[in-house]
N, C-alpha and C positions, 0 to 999 in steps of 0.2 A: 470453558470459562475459568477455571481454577485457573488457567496457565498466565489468565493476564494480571497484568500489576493494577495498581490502583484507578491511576491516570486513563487508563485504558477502558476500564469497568466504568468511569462517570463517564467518557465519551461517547460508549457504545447505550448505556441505557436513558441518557437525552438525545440520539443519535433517531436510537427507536422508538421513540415514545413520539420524537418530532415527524415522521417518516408516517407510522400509525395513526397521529393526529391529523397528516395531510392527506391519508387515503378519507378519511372518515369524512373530512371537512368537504368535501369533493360530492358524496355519494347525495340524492336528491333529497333526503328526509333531514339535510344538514341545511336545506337552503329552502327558501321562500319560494322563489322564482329563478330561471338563467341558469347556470353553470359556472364552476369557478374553473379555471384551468391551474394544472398541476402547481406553476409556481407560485400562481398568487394562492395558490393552498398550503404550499411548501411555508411560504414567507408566513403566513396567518398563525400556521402552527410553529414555527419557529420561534415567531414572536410571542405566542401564547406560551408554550414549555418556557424559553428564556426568558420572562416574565418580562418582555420588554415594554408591547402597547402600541407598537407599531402596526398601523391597518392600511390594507389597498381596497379594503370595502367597508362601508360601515354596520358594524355591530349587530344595532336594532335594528333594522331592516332590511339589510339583504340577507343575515340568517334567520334561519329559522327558532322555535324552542329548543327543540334538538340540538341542534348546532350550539347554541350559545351553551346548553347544558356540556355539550362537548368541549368547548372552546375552556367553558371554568373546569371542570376538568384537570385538563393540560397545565392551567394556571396554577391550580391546585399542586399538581403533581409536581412542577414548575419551579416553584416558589421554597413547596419544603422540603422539596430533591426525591428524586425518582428514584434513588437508593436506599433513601432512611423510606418513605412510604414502603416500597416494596418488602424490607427489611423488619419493618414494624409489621405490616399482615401480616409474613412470614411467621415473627414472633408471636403474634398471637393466636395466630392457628396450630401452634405447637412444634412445626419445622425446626429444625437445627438450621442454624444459622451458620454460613462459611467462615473463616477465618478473613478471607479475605474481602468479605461483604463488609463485616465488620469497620474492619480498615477503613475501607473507602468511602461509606458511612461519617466513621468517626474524623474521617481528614475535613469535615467541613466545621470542624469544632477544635478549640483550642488543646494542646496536648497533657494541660496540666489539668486535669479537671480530678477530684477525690471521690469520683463517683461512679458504679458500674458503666458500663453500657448500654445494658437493656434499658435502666436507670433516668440515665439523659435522654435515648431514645423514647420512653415514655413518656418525659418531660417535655420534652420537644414538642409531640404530638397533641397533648393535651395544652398547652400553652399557645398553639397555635388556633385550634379547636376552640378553646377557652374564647381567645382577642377577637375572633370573628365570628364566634356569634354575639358578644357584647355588641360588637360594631354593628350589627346585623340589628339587633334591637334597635340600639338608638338612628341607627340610620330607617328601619320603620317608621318611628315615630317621625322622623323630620320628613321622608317620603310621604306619610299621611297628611304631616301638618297642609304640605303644600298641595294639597288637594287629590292627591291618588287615589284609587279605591284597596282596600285590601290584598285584592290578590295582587296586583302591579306594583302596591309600594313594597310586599313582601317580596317578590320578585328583585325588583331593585336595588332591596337593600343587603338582600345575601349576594348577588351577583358583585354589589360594589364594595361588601365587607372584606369577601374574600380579593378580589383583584384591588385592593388598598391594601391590606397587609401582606400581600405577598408583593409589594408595588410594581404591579402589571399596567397599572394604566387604561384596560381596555372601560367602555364605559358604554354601556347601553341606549347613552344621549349623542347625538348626532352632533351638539356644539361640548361633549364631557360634558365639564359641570359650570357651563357657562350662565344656565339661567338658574343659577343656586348661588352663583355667587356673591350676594348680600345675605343669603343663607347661615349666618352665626352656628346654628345647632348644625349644619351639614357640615359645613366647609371643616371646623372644630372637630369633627366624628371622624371624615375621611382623613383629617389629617393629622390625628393622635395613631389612627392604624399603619400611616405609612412609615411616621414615628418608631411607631412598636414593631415593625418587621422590618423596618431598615438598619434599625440599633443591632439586633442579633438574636439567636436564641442564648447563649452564653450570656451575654447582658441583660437581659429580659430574666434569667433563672436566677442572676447574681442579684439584679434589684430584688426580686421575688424574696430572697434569703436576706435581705439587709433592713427588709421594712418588719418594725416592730413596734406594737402597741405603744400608742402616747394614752394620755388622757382622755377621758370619755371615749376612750377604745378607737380613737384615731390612730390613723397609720402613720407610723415617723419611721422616714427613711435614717440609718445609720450607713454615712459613707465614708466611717474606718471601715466598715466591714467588707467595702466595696473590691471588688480584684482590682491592679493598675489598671491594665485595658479597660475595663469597663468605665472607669476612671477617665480617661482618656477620650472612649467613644464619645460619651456624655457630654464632656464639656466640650471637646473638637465639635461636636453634632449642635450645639448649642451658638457656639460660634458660628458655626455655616449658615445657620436658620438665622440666625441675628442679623448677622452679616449681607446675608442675600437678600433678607428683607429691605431694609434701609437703602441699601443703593438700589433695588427694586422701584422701590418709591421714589427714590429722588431721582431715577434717570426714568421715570414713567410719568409723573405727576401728572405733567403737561401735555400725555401724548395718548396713550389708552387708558389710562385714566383719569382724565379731566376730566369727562361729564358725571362722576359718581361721586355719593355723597365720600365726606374723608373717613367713615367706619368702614365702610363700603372697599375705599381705597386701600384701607390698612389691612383689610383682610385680604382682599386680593394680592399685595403685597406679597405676606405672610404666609399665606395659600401658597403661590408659585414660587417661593423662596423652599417651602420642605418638600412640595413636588416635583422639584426642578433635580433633586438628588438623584432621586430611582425612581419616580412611580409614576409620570408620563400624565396625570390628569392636568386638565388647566380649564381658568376662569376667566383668562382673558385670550384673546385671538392673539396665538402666536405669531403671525403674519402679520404683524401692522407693533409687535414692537421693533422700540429702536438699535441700531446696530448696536450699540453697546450695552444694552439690553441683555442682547442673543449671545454677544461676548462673555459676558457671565453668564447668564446660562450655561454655557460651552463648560468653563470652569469649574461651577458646581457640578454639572455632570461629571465631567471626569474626575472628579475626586468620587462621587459616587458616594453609597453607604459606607456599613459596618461586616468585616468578616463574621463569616458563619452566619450572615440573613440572608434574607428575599432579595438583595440590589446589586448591582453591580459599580463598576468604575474601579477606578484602584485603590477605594478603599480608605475610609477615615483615619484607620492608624498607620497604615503608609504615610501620608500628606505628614500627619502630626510628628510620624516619626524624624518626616524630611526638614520638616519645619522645627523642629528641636534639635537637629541636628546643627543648621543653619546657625542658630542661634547660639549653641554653646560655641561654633565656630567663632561668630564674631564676639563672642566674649573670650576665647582665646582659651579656650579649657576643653582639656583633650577627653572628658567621655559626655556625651547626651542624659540629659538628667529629665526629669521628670517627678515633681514632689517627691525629691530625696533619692530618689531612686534611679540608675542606671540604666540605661537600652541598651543591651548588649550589641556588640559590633556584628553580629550574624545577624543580625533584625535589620541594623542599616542597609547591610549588604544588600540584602531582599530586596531591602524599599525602593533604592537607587536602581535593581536591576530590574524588578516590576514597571518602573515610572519611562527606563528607555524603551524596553520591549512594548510596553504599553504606546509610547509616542512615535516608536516607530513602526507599529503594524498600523493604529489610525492613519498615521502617514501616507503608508502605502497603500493601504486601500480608498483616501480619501483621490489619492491620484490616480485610482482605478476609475473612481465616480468621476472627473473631471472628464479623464480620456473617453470614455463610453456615451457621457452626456454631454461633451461638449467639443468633442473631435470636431477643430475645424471653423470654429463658431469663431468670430476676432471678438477680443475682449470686450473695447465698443457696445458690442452687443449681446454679453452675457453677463454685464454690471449684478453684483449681489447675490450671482449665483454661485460662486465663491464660498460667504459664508452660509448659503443653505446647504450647500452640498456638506461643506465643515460641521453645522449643526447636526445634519442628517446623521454625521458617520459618527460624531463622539456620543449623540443620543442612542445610537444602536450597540455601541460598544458600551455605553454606562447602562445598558439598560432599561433607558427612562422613557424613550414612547414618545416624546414630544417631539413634533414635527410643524413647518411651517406651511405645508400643505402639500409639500414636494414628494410624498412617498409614492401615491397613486402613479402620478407621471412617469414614476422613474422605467427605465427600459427591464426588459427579461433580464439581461448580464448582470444589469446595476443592482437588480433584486436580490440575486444572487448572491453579488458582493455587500450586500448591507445586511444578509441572512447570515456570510461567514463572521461579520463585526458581530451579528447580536452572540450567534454562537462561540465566538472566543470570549466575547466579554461575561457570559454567562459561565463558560467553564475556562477560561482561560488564566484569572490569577490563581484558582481554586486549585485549578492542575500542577500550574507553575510553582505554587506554594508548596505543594506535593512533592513533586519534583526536587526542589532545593533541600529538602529535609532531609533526604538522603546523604550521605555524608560519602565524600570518596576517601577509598584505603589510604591509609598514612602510608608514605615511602618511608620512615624512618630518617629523613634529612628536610633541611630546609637550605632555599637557594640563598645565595649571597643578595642583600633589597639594594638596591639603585634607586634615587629619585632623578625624578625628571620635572621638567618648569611647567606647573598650570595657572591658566590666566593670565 
């Protein structure tokens, strides 16, 4: 194990943990009733380690207690990486910890941080510990409010605290959280967690260290004290939620939600605007919105969270940075700024080379799903199937779980290919960011630059 590099070490310990997940999901005291076969086992744990939400059985009834205890688990393990868990036991049990644990540990966190390792790793863990069991409370009480009994609304509210902030999606309700959603205290709980584990643990520690006593011992955020990035996530994340919301509503009004009251509307809105990033829950039936609906949806998926959290997609400070980059263009000024501040051209690099590589493995694998499920079919008679298939493959690659009801159907192959989307999307910018850090040896010369015509 010392011999392998970083990239190497996160593939093999989600590799195995997904693998372990699937024998286990399998065996009979994981399920109710029936049998699951290997790949709908494979896919379940896939989806559960890459926190994605994606299911070809439902939840609450075809597993067992067992099984679901398994399934959060994997989520768990999932969500706050299967190297910093392992890594943290390790350290608490007294182990020496590798060099190269280390590493690959700390590559899911920003490189400039003033603080040990063991340090943030403790951080980490207790801030993660911390959010969900708050969530876990208030999600009791609003599980109670609606008539549960004790031990099922307890049940339900740890199983959703944790798979909310790690934004897993999976949901123990057979419609998610469809009949919660004029639920104010729920919908509000689940969706501050997906909040707080989509932003980061780095933003999550930087807010932590920036709030300080106001008056009558109130908490006042100070954000000079903010890092850029965190800076950055916040307001880009505020934007996406703002943004997704409103056209939510205006291109839903009239269609799935027309019959509810307009509180009702706004929240749903609201709701499937910061679930639509990473976390795969929803309030209203996927299947009956409209195509331009599903079109952003697509959007906000692939832009996805915040690095170094529970979510996938390429990431809110890619987008921002492409998006600022964009802009100093058309203002005619050669560096990308940022309140005052420069984005260095090695960050751009990244962004531009994350966002191709990104569009074009979806690509390819969305023309893998076509070929397998629709070899042969004339178009005539596969209207629509287009963009589910398209939602299907950028929801497994953002990591978000939301499906138009298309998973169960899909073929053995196609499973396959929607299990390699959730697992590149779960470790594929994380590696690729790895990757790029690397620096190759200087020759000591630079070549003579040629320009050529773009656009």
């Amino acid at each position: 194990m010392t011999r392998l590099n970083t990239s190497q070490l996160l593939i093999l310990s989600f590799a195995a943990a997904i693998l372990v997940g699937a024998v286990l999901l399998q065996l009979p005291f994981s399920l109710r009733e029936g049998s699951l076969g290997f790949v709908d086992a494979l896919f379940t744990a896939t989806s559960a380690v890459c926190v994605t939400g994606l299911t070809v059985k439902d939840t609450g009834t075809f597993f067992s207690f067992t099984g679901q205890l398994i399934l959060l688990t994997l989520i768990q393990l999932g969500g706050l990486g299967i190297l910093t868990m392992s890594v943290f036991i390790l350290h608490q049990m007294g182990w020496r910890i590798s060099l190269r644990s280390m590493e690959a540990t700390a590559s899911s966190f920003p490189s400039r941080l003033r603080i040990s390792f063991r340090e943030l790793l403790r951080d980490t863990v207790r801030l993660t510990i911390g959010i969900e069991a708050v969530g876990a409370v208030f999600l009791f009480a609003g599980f109670s409010r609606a008539g549960e009994g004790p031990a099922m609304a307890l049940g339900h509210a740890v199983f959703h605290s944790v798979s909310a902030f790690c934004n897993a999606g999976f949901s123990l309700f057979s419609d998610s959280l469809c009949s919660f959603r004029g639920d104010v205290w729920i919908n509000t709980t689940v969706a501050f967690l997906i909040v707080a584990g989509g932003i980061g643990f780095f933003v999550l520690r930087d807010l932590r260290d920036a709030l300080g006593r106001g008056r009558f011992f109130l908490l006042k955020l100070d954000f000079r004290r903010l890092n850029m990035q965190s800076r950055i996530v916040l307001l880009f994340s505020f934007f996406l939620i703002a943004f997704g919301a409103f056209f939510f509503f205006l291109l839903e009004r009239s269609n799935t939600l027309a019959d509810m009251p307009v509180v009702t509307q706004i929240l749903c809105s609201f709701f499937q605007s910061v679930t639509c990033r990473t976390a795969g829950f929803n309030t209203v039936d996927i299947y009956h919105l409209s195509n331009p609906t599903l079109f952003l949806l697509i959007l906000l998926m692939f832009i996805g969270a915040s690095p170094g959290s529970t979510g996938g997609g390429i990431k809110v400070t890619s987008f921002a940075t492409l998006l600022l980059t964009l802009q100093s263009q058309l203002r005619g000024r050669r560096q990308s700024e940022f309140q005052h501040r420069a984005i260095s051209s090695e960050t751009i690099r990244k962004a531009v080379t994350l966002l191709v590589i990104s569009v074009f493995f979806v690509s390819a694998c969305l023309v893998l799903l076509l070929v397998f499920e629709l070899q042969g079919v004339p178009h005539p008679e596969s209207r629509g199937m287009f963009l589910e298939l398209l939602f299907e493959a950028v929801s497994a690659f953002g990591t978000v779980g939301l499906s138009t009801g298309l998973t169960p159907s899909l073929g053995s192959v196609s499973k396959l290919v929607v299990i390699g989307l959730m697992f590149v999307g779960r470790l594929g910018p994380l590696t690729l960011m790895a990757a790029l850090e690397r620096r190759a040896k200087d020759g000591g010369y630079r070549l003579i630059e040629e320009e050529i015509m773009i656009g």
